[in-house]
C-alpha positions, 0 to 999 in steps of 0.5 A: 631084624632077622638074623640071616638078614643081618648077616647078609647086610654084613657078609653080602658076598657070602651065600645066605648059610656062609653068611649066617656062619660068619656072622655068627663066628664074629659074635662070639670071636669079637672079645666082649661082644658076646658077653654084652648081647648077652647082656642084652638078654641075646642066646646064641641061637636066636633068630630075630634080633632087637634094635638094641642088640643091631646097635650093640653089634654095629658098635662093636663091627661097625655099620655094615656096608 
């Protein structure tokens, strides 16, 4: 999944920039998270991400809405 398209399913009430930055924020400010997608084989500025790291972040913030 793209990874504007994650954020958007997170922040739906944010613009697609305003999403992307939170969502992003989120990643690095959710303690061990961050280490755990990067795990995963994740850097910071990827575009897509995988099945596995969706999972990874839908345990940590929980399904989007």
């Amino acid at each position: 999944m793209s990874f504007g398209r994650a954020a958007m399913r997170y922040y739906p009430d944010l613009g697609y920039q305003a999403a992307v930055r939170r969502f992003r924020r989120e990643i690095r400010e959710t303690i061990g998270l961050l280490d755990a997608l990067k795990a995963l084989g994740y850097e910071e500025h990827h575009r897509y991400l995988t099945p596995q790291e969706m999972s990874l972040i839908a345990n940590f913030l929980g399904d989007p809405d």
